[in-house]
PQR file with spaces between the fields and no chain letter, atoms N, CA, C, O and H, PARSE charges and radii, in Angstrom:
ATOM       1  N    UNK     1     -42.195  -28.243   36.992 -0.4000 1.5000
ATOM       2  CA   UNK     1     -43.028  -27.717   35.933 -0.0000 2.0000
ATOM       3  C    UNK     1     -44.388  -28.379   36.011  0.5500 1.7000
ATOM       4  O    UNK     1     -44.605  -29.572   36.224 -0.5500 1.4000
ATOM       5  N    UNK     2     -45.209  -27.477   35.819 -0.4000 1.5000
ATOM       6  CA   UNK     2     -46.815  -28.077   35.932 -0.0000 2.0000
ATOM       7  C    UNK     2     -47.010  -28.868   34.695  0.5500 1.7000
ATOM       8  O    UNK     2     -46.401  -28.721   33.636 -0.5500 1.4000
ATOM       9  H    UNK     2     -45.033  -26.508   35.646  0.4000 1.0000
ATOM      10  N    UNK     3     -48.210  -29.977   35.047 -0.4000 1.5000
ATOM      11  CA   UNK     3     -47.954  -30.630   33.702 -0.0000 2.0000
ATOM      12  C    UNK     3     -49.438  -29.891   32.438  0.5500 1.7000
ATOM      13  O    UNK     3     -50.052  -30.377   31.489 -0.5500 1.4000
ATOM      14  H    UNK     3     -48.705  -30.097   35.908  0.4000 1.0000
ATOM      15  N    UNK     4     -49.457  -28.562   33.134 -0.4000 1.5000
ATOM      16  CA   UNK     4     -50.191  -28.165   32.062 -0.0000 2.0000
ATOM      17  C    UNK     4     -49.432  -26.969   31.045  0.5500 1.7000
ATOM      18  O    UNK     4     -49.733  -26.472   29.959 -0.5500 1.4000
ATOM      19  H    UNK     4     -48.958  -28.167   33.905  0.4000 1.0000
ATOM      20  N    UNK     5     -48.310  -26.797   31.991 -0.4000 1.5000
ATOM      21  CA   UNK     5     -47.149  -26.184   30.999 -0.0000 2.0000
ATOM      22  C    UNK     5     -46.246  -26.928   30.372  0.5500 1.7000
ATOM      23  O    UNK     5     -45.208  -26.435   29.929 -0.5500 1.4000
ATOM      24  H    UNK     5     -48.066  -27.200   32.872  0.4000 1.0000
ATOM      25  N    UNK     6     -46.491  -27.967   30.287 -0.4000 1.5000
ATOM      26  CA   UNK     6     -45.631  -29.085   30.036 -0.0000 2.0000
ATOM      27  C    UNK     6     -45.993  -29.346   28.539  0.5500 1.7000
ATOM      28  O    UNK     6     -45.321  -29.204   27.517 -0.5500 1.4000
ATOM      29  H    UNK     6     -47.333  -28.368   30.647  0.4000 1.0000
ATOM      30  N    UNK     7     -47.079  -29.708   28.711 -0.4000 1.5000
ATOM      31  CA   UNK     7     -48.323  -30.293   27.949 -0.0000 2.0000
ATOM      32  C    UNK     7     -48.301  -28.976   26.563  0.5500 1.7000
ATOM      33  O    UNK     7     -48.298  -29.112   25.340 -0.5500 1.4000
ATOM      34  H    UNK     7     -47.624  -29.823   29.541  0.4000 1.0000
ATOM      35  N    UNK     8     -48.289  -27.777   27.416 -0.4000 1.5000
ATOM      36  CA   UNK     8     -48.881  -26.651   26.101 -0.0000 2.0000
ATOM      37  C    UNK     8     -47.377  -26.555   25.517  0.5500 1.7000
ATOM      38  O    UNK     8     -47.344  -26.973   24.359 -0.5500 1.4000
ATOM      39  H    UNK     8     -48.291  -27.667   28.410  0.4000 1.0000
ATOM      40  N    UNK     9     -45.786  -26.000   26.132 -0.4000 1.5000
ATOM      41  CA   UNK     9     -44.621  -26.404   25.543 -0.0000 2.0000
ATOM      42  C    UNK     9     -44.383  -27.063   24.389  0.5500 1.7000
ATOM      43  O    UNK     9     -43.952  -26.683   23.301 -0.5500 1.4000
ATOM      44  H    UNK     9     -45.814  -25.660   27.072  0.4000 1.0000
ATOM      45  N    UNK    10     -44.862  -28.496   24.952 -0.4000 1.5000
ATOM      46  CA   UNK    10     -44.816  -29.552   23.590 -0.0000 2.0000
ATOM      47  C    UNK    10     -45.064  -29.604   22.760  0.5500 1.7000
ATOM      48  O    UNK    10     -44.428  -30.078   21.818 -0.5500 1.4000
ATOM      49  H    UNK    10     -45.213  -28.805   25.836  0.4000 1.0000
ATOM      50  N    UNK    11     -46.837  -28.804   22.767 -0.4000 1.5000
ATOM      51  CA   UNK    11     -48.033  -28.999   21.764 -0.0000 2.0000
ATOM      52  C    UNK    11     -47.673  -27.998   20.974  0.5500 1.7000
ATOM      53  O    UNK    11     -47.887  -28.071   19.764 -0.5500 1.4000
ATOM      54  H    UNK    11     -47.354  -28.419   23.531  0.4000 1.0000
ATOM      55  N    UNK    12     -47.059  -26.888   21.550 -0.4000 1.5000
ATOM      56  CA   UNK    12     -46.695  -25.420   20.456 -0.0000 2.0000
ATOM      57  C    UNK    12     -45.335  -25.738   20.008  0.5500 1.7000
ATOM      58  O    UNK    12     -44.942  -25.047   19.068 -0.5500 1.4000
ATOM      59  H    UNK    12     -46.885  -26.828   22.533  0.4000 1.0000
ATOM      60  N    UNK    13     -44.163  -27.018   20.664 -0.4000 1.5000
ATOM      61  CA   UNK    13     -42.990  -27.391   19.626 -0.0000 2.0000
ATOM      62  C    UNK    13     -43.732  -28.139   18.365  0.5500 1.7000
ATOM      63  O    UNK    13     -43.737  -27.836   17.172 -0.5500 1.4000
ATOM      64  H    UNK    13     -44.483  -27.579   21.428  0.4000 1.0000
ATOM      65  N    UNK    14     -44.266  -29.071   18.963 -0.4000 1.5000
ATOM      66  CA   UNK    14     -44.451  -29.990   17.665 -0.0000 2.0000
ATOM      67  C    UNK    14     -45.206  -29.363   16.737  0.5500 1.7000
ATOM      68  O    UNK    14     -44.979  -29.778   15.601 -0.5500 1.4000
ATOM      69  H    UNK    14     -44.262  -29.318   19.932  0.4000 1.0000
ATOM      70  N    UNK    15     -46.257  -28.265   16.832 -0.4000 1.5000
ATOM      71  CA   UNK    15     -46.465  -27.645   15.525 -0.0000 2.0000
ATOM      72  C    UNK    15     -45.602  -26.410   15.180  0.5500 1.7000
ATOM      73  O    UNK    15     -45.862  -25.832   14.124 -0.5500 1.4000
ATOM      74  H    UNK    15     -46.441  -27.928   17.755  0.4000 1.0000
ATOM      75  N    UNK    16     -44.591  -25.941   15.971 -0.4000 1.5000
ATOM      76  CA   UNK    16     -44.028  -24.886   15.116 -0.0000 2.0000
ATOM      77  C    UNK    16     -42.959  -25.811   14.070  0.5500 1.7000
ATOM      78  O    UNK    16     -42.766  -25.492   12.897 -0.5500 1.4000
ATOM      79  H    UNK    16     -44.380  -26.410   16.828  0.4000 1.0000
ATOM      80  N    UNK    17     -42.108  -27.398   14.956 -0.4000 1.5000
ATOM      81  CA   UNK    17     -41.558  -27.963   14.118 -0.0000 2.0000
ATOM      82  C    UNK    17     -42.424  -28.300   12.420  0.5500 1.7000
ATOM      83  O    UNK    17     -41.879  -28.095   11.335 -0.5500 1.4000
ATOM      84  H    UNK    17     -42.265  -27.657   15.909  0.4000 1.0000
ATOM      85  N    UNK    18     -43.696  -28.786   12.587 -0.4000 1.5000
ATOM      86  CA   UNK    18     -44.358  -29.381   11.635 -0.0000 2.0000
ATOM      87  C    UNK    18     -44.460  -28.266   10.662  0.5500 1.7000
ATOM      88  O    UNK    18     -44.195  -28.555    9.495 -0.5500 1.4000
ATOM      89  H    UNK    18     -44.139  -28.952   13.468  0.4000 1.0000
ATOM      90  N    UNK    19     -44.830  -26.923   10.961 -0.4000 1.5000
ATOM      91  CA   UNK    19     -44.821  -25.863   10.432 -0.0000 2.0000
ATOM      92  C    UNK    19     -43.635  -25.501    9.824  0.5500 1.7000
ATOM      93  O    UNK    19     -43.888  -25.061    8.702 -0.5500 1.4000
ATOM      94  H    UNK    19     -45.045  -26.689   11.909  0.4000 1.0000
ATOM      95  N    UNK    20     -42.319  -25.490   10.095 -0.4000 1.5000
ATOM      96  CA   UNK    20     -41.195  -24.904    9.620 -0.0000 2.0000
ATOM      97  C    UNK    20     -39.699  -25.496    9.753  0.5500 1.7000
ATOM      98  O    UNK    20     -38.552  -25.053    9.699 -0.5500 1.4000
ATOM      99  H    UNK    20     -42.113  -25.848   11.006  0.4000 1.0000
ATOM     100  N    UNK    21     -40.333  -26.733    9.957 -0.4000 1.5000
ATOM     101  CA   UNK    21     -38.740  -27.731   10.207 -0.0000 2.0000
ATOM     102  C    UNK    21     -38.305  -27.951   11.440  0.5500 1.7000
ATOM     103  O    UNK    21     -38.965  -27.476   12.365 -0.5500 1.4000
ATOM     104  H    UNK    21     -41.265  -27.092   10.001  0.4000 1.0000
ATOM     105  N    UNK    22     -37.148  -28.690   11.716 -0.4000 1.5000
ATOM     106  CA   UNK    22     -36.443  -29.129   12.691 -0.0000 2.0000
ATOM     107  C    UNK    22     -35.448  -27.931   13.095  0.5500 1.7000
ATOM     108  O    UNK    22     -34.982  -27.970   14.234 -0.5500 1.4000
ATOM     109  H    UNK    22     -36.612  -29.076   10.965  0.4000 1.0000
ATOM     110  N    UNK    23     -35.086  -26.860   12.240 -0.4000 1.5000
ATOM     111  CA   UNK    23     -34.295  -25.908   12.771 -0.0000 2.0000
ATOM     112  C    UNK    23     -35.049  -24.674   13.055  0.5500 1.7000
ATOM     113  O    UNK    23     -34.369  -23.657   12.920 -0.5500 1.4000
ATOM     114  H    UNK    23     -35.464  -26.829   11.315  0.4000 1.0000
ATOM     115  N    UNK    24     -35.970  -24.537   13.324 -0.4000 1.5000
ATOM     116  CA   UNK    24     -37.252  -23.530   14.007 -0.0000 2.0000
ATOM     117  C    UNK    24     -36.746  -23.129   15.499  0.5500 1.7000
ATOM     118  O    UNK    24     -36.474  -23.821   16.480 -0.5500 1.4000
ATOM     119  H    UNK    24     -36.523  -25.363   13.434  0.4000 1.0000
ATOM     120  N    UNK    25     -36.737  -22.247   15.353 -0.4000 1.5000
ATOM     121  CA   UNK    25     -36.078  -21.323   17.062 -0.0000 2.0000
ATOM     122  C    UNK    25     -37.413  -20.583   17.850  0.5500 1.7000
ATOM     123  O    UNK    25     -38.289  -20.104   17.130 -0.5500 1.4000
ATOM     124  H    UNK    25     -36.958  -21.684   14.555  0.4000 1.0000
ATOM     125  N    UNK    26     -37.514  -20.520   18.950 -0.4000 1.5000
ATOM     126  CA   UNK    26     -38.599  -19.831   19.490 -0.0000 2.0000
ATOM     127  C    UNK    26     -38.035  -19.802   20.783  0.5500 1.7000
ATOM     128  O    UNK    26     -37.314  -20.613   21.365 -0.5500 1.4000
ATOM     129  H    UNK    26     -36.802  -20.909   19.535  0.4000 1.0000
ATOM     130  N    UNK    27     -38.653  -18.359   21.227 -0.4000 1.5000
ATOM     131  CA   UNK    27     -38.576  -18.067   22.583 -0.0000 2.0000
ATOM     132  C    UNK    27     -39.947  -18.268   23.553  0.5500 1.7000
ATOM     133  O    UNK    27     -41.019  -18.405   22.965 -0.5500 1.4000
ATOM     134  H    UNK    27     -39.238  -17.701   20.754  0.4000 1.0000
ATOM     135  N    UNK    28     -39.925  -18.289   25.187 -0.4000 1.5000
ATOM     136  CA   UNK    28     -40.947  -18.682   25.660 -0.0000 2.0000
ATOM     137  C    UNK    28     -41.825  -17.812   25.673  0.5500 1.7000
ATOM     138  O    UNK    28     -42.466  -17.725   26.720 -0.5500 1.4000
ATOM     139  H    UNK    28     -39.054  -18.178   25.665  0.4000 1.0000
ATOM     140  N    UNK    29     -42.095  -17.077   24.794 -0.4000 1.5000
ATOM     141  CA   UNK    29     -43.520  -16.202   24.832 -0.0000 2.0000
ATOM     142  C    UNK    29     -44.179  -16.555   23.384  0.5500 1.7000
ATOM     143  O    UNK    29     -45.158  -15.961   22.933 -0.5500 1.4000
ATOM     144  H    UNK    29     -41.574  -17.147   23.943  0.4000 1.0000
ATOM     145  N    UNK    30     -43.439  -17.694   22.675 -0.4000 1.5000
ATOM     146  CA   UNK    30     -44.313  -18.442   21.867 -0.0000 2.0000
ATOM     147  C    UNK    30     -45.553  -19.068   22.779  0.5500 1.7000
ATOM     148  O    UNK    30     -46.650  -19.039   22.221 -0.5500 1.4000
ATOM     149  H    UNK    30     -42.644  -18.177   23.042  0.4000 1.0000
ATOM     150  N    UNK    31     -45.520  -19.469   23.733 -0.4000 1.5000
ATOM     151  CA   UNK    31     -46.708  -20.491   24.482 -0.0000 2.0000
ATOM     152  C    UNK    31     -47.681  -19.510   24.623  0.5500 1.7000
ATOM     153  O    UNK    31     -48.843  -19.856   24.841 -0.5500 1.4000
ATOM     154  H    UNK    31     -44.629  -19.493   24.186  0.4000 1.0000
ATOM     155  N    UNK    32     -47.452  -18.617   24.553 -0.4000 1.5000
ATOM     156  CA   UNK    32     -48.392  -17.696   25.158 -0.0000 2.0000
ATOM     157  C    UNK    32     -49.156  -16.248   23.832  0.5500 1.7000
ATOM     158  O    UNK    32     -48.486  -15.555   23.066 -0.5500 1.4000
ATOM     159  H    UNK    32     -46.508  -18.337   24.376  0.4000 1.0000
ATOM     160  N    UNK    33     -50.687  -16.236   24.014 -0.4000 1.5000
ATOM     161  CA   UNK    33     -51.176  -15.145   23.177 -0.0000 2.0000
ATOM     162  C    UNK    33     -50.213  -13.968   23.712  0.5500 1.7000
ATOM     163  O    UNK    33     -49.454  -13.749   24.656 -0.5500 1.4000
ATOM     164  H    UNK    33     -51.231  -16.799   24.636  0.4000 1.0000
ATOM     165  N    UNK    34     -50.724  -13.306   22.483 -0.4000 1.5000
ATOM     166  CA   UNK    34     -50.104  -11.675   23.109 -0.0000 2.0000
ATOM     167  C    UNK    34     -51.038  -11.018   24.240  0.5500 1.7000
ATOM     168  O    UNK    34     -50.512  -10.242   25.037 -0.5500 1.4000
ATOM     169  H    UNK    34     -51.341  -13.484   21.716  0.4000 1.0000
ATOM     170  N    UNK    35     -51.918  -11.204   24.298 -0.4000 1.5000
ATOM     171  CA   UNK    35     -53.046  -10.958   25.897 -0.0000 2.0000
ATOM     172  C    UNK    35     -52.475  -12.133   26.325  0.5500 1.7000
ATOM     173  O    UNK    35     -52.501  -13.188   25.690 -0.5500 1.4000
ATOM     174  H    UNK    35     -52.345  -11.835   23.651  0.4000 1.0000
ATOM     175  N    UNK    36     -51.984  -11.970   27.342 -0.4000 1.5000
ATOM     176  CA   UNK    36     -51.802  -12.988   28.567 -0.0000 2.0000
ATOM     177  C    UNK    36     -52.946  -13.343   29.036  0.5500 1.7000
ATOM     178  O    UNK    36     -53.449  -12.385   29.624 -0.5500 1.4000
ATOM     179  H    UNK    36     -51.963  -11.114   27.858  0.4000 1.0000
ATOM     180  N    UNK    37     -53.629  -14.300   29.061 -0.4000 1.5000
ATOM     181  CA   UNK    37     -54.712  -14.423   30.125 -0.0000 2.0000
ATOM     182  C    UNK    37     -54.434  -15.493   30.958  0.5500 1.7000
ATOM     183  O    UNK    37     -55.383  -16.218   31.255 -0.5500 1.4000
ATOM     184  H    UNK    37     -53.221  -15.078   28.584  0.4000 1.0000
ATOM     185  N    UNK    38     -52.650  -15.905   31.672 -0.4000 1.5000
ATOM     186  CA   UNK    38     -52.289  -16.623   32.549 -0.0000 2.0000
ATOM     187  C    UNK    38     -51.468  -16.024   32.652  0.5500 1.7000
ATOM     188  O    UNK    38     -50.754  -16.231   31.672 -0.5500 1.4000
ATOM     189  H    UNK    38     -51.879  -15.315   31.431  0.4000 1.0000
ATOM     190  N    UNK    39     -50.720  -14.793   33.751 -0.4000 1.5000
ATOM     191  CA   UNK    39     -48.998  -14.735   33.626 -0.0000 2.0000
ATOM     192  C    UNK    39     -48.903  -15.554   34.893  0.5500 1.7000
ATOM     193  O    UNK    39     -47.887  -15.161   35.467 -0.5500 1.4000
ATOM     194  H    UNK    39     -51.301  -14.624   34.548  0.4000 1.0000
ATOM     195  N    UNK    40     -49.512  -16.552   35.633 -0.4000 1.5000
ATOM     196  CA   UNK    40     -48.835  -17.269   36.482 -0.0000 2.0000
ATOM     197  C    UNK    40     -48.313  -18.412   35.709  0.5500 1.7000
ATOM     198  O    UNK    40     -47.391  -19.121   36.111 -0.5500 1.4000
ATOM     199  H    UNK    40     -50.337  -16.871   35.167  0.4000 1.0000
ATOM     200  N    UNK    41     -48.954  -18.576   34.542 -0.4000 1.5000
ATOM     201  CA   UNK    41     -48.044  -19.748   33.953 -0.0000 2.0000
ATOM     202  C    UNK    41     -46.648  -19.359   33.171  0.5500 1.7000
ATOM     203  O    UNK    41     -45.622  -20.038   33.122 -0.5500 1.4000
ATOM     204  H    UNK    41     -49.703  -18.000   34.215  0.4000 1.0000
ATOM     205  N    UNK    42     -46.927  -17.929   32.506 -0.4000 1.5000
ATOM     206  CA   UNK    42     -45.914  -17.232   31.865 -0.0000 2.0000
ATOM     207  C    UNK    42     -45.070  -17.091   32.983  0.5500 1.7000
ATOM     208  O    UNK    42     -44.034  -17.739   32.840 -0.5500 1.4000
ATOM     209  H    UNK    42     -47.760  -17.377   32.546  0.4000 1.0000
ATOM     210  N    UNK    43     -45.128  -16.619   33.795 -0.4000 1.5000
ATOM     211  CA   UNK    43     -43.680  -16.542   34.978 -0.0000 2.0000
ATOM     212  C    UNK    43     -42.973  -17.953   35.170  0.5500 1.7000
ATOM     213  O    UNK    43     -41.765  -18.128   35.324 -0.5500 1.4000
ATOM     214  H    UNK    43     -45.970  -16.092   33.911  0.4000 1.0000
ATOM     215  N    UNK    44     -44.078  -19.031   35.127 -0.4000 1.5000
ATOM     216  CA   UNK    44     -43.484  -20.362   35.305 -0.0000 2.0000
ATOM     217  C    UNK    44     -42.639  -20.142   34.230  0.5500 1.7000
ATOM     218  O    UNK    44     -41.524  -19.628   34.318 -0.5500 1.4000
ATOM     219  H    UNK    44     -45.059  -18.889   35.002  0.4000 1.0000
ATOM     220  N    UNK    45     -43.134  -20.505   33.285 -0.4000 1.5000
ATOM     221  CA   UNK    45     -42.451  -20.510   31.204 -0.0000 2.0000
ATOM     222  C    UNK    45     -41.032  -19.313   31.657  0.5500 1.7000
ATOM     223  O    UNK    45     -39.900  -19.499   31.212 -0.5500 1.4000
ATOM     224  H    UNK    45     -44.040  -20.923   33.213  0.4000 1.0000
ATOM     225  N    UNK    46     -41.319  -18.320   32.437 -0.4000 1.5000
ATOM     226  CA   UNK    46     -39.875  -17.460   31.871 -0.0000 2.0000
ATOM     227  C    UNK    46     -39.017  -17.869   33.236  0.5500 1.7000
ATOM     228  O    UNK    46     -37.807  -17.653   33.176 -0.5500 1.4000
ATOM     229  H    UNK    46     -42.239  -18.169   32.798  0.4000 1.0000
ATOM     230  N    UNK    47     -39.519  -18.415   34.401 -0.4000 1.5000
ATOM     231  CA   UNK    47     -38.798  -18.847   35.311 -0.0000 2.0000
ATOM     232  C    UNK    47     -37.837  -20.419   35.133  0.5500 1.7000
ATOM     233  O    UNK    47     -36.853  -20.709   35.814 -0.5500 1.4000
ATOM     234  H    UNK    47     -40.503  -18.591   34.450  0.4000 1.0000
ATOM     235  N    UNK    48     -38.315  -21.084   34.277 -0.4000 1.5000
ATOM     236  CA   UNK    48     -37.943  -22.051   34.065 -0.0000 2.0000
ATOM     237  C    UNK    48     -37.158  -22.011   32.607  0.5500 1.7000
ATOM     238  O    UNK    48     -36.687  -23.057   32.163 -0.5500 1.4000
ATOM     239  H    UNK    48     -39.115  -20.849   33.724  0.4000 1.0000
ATOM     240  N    UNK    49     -37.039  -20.800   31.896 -0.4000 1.5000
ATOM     241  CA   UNK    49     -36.169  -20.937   31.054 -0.0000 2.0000
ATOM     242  C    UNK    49     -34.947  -19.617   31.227  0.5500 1.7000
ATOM     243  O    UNK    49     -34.015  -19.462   30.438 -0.5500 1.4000
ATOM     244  H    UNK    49     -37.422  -19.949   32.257  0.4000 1.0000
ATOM     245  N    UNK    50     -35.151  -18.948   32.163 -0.4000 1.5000
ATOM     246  CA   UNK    50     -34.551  -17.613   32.437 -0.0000 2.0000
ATOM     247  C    UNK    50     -33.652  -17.671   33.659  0.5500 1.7000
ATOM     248  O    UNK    50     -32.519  -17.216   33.816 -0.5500 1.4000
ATOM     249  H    UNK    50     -35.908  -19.074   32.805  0.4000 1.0000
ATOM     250  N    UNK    51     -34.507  -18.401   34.555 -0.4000 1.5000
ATOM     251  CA   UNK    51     -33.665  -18.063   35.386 -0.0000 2.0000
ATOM     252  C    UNK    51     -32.639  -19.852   35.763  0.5500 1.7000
ATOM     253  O    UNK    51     -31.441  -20.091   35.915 -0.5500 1.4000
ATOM     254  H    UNK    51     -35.428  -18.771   34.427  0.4000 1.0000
ATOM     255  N    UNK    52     -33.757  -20.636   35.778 -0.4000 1.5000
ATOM     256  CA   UNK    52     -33.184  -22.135   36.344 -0.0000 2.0000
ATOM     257  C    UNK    52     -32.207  -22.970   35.071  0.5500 1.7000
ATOM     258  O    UNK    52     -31.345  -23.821   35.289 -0.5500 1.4000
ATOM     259  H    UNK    52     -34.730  -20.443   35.655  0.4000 1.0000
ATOM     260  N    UNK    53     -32.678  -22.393   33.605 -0.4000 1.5000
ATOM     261  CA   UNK    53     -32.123  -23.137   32.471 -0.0000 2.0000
ATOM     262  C    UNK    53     -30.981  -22.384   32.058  0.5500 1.7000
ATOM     263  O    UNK    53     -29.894  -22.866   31.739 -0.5500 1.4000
ATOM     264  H    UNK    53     -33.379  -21.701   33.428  0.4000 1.0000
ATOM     265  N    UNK    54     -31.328  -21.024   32.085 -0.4000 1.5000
ATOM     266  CA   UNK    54     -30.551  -19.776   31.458 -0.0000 2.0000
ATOM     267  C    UNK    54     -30.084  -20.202   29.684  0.5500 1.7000
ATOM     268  O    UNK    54     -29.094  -20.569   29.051 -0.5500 1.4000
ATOM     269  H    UNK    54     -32.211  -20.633   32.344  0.4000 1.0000
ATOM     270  N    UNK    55     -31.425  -19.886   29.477 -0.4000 1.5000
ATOM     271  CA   UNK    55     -31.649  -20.317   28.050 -0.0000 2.0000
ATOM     272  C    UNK    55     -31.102  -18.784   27.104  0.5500 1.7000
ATOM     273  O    UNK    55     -31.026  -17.671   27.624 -0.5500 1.4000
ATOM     274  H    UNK    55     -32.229  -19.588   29.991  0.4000 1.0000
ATOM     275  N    UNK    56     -30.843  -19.025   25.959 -0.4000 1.5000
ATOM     276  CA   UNK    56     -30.655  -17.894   24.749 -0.0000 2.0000
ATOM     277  C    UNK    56     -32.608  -17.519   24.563  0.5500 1.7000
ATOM     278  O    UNK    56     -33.610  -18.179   24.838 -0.5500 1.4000
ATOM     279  H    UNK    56     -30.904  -19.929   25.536  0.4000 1.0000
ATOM     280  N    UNK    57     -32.417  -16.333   24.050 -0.4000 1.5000
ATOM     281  CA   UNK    57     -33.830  -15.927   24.059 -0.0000 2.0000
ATOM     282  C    UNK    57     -34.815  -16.406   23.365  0.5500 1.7000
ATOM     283  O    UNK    57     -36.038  -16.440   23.498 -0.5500 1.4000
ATOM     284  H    UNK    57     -31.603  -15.797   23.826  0.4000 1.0000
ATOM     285  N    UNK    58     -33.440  -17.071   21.970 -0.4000 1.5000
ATOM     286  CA   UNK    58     -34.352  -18.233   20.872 -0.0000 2.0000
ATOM     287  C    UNK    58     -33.687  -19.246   21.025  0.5500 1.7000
ATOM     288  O    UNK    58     -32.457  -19.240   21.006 -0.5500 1.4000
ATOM     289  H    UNK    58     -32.447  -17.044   21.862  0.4000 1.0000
ATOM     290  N    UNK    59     -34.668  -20.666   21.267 -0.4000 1.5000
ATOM     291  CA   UNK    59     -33.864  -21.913   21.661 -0.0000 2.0000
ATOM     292  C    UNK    59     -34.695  -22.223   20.055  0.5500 1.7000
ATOM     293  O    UNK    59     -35.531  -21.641   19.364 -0.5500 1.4000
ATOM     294  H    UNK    59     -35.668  -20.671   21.282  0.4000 1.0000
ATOM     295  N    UNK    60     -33.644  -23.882   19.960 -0.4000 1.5000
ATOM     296  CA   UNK    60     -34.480  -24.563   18.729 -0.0000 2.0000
ATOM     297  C    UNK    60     -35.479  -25.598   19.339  0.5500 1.7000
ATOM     298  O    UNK    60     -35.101  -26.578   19.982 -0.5500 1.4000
ATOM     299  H    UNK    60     -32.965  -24.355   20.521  0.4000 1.0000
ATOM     300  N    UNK    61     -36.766  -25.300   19.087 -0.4000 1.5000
ATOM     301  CA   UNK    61     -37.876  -25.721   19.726 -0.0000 2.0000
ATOM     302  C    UNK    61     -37.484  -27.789   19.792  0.5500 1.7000
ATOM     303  O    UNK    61     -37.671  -28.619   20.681 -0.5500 1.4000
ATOM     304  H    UNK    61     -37.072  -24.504   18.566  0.4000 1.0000
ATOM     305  N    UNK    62     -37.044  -27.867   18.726 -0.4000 1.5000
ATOM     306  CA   UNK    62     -36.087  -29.411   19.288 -0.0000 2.0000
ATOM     307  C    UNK    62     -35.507  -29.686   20.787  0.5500 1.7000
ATOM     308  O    UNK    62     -35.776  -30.613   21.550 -0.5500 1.4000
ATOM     309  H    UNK    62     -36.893  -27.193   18.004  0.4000 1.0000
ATOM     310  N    UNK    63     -34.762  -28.751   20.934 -0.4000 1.5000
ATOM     311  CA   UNK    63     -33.772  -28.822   21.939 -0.0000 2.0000
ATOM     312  C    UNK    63     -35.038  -28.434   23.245  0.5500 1.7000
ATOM     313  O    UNK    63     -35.447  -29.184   24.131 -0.5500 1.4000
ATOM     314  H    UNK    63     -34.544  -27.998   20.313  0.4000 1.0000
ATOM     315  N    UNK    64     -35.332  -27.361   23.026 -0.4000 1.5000
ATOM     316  CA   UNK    64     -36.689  -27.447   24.223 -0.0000 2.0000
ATOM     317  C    UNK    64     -37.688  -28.832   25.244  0.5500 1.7000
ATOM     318  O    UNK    64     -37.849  -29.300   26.371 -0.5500 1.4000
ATOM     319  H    UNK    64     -35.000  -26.751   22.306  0.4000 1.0000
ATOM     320  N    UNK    65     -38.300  -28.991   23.165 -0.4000 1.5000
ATOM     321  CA   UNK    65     -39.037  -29.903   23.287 -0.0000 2.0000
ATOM     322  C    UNK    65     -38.586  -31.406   24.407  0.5500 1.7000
ATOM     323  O    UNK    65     -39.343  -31.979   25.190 -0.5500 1.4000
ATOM     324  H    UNK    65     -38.169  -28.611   22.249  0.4000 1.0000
ATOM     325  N    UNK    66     -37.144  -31.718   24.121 -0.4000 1.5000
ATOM     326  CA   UNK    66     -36.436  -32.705   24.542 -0.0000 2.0000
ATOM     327  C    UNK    66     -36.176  -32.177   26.167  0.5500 1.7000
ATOM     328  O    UNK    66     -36.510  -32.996   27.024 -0.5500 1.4000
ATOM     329  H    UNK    66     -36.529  -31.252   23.484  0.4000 1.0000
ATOM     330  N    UNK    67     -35.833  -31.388   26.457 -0.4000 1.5000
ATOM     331  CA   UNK    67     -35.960  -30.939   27.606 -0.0000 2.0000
ATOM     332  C    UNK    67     -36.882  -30.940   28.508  0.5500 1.7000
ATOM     333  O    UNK    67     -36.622  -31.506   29.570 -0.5500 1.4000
ATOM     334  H    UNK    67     -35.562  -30.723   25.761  0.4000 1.0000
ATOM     335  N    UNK    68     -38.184  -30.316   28.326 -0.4000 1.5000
ATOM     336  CA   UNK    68     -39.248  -30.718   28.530 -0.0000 2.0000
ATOM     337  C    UNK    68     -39.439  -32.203   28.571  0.5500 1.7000
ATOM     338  O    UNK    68     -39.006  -32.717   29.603 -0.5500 1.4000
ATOM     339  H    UNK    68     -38.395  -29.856   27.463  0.4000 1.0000
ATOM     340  N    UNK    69     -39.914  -32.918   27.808 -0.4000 1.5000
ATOM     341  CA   UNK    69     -39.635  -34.556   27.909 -0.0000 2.0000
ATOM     342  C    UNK    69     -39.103  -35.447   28.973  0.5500 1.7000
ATOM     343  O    UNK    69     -39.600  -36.471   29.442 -0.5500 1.4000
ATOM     344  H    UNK    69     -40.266  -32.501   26.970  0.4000 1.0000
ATOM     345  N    UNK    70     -37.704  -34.691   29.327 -0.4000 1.5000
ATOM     346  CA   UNK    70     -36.941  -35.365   30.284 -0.0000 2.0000
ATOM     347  C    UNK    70     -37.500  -35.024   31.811  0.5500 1.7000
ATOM     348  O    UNK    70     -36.999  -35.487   32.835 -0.5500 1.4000
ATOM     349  H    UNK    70     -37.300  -33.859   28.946  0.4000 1.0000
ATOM     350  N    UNK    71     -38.562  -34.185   31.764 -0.4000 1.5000
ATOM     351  CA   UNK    71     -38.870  -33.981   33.109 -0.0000 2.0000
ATOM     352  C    UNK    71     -40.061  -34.868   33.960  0.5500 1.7000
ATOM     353  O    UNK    71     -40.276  -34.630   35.148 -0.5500 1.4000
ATOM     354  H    UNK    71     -38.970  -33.809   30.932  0.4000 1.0000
């Protein structure tokens, strides 16, 4: 994972947590506007939760966040 997808991951857990709690669910097209103006990073974001993690479509941005972390 690039560490500029790394970096934006985190930055959009820790405010959706701050925003709405510790049980806040989001899928990986939270990181991203609705205009894409990167899908090489969005393919990273859905390659790394779709195909290598095989994530549910809504994770709890906790469980993400920590994931991310460990890398």
């Amino acid at each position: 994972m690039t560490p500029v997808l790394k970096q934006k991951i985190i930055a959009v857990c820790d405010q959706k947590i701050a925003q709405k709690g510790d049980n806040v669910g989001l899928s990986f097209y939270a990181f991203f506007k609705n205009k894409n103006e990167t899908p090489e990073l969005l393919m990273e974001a859905a390659t790394w939760w779709i195909e290598t993690h095989k994530l549910d479509h809504f994770e709890k941005a906790v469980k993400i966040k920590k994931m991310v972390e460990s890398l």
